[in-house]
C-alpha positions, -999 to +999 in steps of 0.1 A: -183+029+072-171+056+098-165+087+072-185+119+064-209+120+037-196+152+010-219+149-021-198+154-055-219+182-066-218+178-106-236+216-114-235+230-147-218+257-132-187+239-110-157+234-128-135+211-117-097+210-121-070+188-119-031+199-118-006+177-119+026+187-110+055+166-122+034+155-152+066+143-172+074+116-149+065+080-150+043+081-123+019+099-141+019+086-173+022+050-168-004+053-132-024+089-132-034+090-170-049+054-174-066+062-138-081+094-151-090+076-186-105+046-169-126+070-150-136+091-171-146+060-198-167+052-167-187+084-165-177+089-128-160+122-133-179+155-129-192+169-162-171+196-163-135+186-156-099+194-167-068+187-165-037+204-166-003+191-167+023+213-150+063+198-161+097+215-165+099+204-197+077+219-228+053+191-245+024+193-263-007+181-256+000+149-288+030+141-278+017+137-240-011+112-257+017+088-273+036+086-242+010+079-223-009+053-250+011+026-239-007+024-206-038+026-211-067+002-214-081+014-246-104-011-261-105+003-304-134-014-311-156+012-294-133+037-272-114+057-297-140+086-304-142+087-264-108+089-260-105+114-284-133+134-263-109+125-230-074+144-242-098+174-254-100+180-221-061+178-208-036+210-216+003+211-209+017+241-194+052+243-188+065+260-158+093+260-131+088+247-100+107+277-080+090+304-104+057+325-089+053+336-124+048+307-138+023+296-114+007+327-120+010+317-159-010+282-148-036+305-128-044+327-155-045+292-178-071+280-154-093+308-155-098+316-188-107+275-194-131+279-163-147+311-175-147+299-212-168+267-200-198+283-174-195+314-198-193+333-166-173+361-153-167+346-120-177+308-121-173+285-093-144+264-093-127+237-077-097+226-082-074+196-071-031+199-073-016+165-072+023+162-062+032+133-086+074+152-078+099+138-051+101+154-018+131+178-026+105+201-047+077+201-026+079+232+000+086+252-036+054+234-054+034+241-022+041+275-013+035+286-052+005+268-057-014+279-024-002+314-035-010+315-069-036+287-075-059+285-049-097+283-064-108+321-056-145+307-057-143+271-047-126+243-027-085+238-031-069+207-021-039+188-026-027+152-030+008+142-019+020+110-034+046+089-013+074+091-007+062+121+017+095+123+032+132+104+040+129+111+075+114+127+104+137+158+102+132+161+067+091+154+068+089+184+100+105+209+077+080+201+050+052+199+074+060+231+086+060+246+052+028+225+039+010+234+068+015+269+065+002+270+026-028+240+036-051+236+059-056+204+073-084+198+054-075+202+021-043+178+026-046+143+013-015+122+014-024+091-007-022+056-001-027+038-033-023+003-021-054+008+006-084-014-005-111+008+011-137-023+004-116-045+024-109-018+056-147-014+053-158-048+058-127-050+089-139-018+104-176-031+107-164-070+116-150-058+149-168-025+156-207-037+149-200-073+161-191-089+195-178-120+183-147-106+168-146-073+186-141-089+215-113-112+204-094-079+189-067-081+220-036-100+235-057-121+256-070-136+224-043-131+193-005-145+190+008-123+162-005-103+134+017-105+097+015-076+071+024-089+038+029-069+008+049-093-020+055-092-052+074-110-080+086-089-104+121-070-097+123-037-097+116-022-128+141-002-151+115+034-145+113+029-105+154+023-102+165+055-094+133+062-068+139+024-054+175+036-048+171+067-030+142+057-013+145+020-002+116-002+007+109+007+040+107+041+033+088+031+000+059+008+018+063+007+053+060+044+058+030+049+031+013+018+037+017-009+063+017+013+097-012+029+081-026-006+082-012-011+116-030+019+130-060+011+113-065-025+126-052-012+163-071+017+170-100+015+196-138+024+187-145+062+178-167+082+205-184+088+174-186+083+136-170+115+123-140+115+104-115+138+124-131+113+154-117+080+136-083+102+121-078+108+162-081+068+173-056+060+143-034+087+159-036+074+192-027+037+184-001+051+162+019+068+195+013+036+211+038+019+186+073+018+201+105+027+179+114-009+170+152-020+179+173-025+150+180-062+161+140-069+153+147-054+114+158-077+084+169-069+049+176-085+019+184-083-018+181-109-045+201-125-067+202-147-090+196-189-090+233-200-097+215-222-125+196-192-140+195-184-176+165-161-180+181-125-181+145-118-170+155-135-134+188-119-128+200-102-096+193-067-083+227-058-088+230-076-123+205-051-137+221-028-157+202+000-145+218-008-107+253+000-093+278-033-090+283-019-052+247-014-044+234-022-010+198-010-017+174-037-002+148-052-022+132-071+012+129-063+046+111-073+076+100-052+105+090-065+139+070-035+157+054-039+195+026-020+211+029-006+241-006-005+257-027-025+276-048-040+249-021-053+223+010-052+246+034-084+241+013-089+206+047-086+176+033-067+147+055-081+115+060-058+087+075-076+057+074-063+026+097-076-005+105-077-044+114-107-066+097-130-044+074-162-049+043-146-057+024-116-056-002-103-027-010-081-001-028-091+026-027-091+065-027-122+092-038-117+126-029-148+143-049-161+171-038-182+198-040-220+197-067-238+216-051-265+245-065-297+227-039-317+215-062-349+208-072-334+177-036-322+167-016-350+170+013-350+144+007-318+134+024-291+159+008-262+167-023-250+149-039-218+153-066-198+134-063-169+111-084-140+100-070-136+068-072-098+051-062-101+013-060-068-004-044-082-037-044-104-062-086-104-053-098-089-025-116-110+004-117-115+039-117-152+053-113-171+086-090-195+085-105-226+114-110-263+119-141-282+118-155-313+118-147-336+089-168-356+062-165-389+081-183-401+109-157-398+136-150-361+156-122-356+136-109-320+122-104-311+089-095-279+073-120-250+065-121-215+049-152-188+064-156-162+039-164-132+056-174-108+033-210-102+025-205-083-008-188-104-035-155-096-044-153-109-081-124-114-097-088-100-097-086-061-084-082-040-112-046-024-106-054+011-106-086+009-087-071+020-058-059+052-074-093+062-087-110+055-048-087+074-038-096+106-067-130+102-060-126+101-021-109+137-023-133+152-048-161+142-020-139+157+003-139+124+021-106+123+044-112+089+062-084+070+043-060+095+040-030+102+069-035+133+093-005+152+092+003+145+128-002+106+120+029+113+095+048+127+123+041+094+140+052+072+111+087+093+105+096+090+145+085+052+147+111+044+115+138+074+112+158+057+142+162+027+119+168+040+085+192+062+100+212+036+113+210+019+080+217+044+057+242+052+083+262+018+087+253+007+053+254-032+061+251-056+034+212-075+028+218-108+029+207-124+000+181-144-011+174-165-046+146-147-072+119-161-069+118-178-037+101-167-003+130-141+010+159-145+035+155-177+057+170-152+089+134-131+083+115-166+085+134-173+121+130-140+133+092-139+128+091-173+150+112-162+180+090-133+179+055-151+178+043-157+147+038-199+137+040-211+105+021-242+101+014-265+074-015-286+062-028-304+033-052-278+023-042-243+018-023-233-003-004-207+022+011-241+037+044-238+017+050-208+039+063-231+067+099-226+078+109-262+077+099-265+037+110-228+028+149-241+047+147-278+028+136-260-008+166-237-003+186-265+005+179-283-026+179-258-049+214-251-040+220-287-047+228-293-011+218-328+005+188-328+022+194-324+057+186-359+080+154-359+097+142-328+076+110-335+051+093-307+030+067-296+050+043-298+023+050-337+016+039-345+049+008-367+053-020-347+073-030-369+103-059-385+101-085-398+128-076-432+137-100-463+123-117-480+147-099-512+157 
């Protein structure tokens, strides 16, 4: 792994402290609390560590534990006594967000709880502020905090949580202003969907060996897909964020290009992390402003059949406006303009309400000219498959020979990893990798500042235009695989979905996701069509 090594020094005498500002919000008691419990039942917090809630709104520190209760993992048997131990450690301070005073309030809170635990006059402290607010309140939060707060014997740093911005104007202005209370290296703008595991393995796969280093190009691969799915709608306690924010701005900004710089940047000069933070910047101002011909959005609905008010469309929600034309999917088509991944279409898709749940990346290679052994079946190519969630693993999707006698192919999976991945990632363990990368002071996942100016130019032109025209998504049914337009737009641009009778990803091909739609809108079944995934895969011919 290409990141520097900061020991989490645990003395008796370092006080560590956490503040979370916007501590009444869901975001922190439904994903921050359980993260901090989970850790802390884990013993991988530092000894001495607090945490301070920082809210408009007065609460004390038992009514904070029964609205957070809900959301932990709290196993009765043998965790209360420990959990009891945990919330000894957490106090609410209530404050404004535009008021120095208060902050100074919080300061003075700090102090006495860090001097009351080293029984020192002047103990060292670190502390840790964590924006858990939307992007109208940070410049205030900032600019108090750095004034007020900062750790007068210690480290200070600050995690931003997404969104970090609604555009590039509005993200300069607050870069401006964060820059001026932050230095660069105590800034942390968190990506909680980042499998650090996963980047790890990928980072050493094409950097420590020739085989796939090599192949990392446009001589070599067709198209690369970036998938993050899920099935659930959108929740009742995201509505009003989903509907100020969108998805783009809500995954594509945060997440996927930080993927996209990550799997296109060239090899470090050498292993530092400001060395690695300036290759992801690099490949980031490669990526061209994508037209908005290459974008497509969508919103579900419901199955005209459908009686589970579970399934209903976004608009049938009651928390939703009748009129809204939020989208709940969208796809992205992105190009690079250098020479080592020019004409290679970089697909950003990203949707809610869909057929199932994962998050992983496909880079595409390009198919090898030998049609004897592909007869019947079109165009087959092999995949590097990176899957962040449900489980995380990284396989190599190929062709080898079969069982029988004959030189005949047959489907095969090449795990790649050499750690095992067991089970289903835990879903705040990206949250507490991310905690525990910050208090090492290890910045190699987390955005540069200048890589955020990067993200807001390379998507503003397009959410402007949006959010200017305001065009209706076309729709798509809950629960199936998104509009059939994004499945037609990701062919013309490169990307081949293919069939077989062995993975499971098969029912991904265009020709069965336009038949199943087809049906399930009780329309015939078009002439000459079959479900792709009812096809027969062809087989090496008997001898005669």
């Amino acid at each position: 792994m290409l990141s520097t090594e900061h020991a989490v020094k645990d003395e008796d005498e370092v006080v560590h402290s956490l503040v979370i500002f916007g501590a009444s919000g869901n975001l922190a008691r439904r994903k921050l609390f359980p993260m901090l419990w989970s850790l802390y039942r884990d013993k991988q917090l530092p000894k001495r560590f607090r945490i301070f809630t920082y809210c408009r709104t007065p609460v004390r520190v038992k009514t904070y534990r029964r609205r957070v209760l809900p959301y932990v993992n709290l196993d009765r048997s043998k965790d209360l006594k420990k959990f009891d131990c945990f919330w000894s450690k957490v106090y609410c301070v209530q404050g404004k967000y535009y008021k120095p005073e208060h902050f100074a309030a919080l300061d003075r809170a700090m102090r006495m709880k860090e001097r009351k635990l080293t029984h020192l006059s002047r103990p060292r402290a670190n502390r840790i502020f964590y924006l858990a607010l939307p992007p109208c309140c940070f410049d205030q939060v900032t600019l108090n905090a750095s004034r007020q707060c900062s750790s007068p014997n210690g480290w200070t740093r600050i995690i931003i949580e997404k969104p970090f911005a609604s555009d590039e104007v509005m993200y300069n202005f607050f870069e401006i202003s964060l820059c001026n209370s932050f230095r660069e290296s105590q800034i942390y703008f968190i990506d909680h969907l980042l499998s650090r595991r996963v980047l790890q393995t990928y980072h050493l796969l094409g950097l420590a060996n020739r085989l796939w280093g090599s192949t990392m190009n446009n001589e070599h691969v067709a198209a690369v897909m970036i998938s993050v799915k899920s099935q659930l709608p959108v929740p009742e306690w995201r509505a009003n964020y989903f509907e100020e924010f969108g998805i783009i701005r809500d995954l594509m900004a945060s997440h996927m290009l930080h993927i996209v710089a990550l799997l296109t940047m060239d090899q470090p000069l050498g292993s530092t992390v400001e060395e690695l933070r300036e290759e992801r910047l690099k490949a980031l101002r490669h990526v061209l402003t994508p037209d908005i011909r290459h974008v497509v959005i969508g919103q579900y609905r419901s199955h005209v059949d459908n009686e589970d008010p579970a399934r209903c469309g976004y608009k049938e929600h009651s928390y939703i406006a009748d009129d809204s034309t939020q989208a709940t999917f969208a796809q992205v088509i992105l190009h690079i303009d250098n020479s080592r991944w020019q004409g290679v279409p970089f697909i950003l898709r990203a949707g809610m309400a869909l057929n199932d749940t994962k998050s992983e990346v496909r880079i595409q290679y390009k198919s090898v000219p030998c049609q004897p052994f592909h007869m019947g079946q079109g165009e087959i190519r092999n995949e590097l498959v990176l899957r962040t969630q449900p489980t995380e693993e990284i396989f190599m999707r190929l062709r080898l020979k079969g069982p029988n006698l004959r030189l005949c192919p047959a489907e095969a999976e090449v795990s790649l990893t050499a750690d095992t991945f067991e089970g289903r990632v835990p879903p705040l363990q990206c949250y507490q990798d991310a905690l525990l990368d910050v208090l090492k002071g290890d910045q190699t996942y987390f955005l540069h500042t200048a890589e955020q100016c990067q993200v807001w130019r390379i998507l503003s032109p397009i959410l402007t235009t949006i959010d200017t025209i305001r065009p209706h998504p076309l729709y798509y049914e809950f629960g199936s695989r998104g509009p059939m337009h994004a499945y037609r737009h990701a062919e013309h641009a490169g990307f081949v979905f293919f069939a077989t009778n062995k993975w499971h990803q098969s029912e991904e091909g265009l020709g069965y996701t336009l038949e199943q739609s087809r049906l399930a809108k009780g329309l015939p079944q078009i002439e000459g069509v079959k479900p792709e995934r009812a096809k027969k895969p062809w087989q090496c011919p008997t001898e005669r």
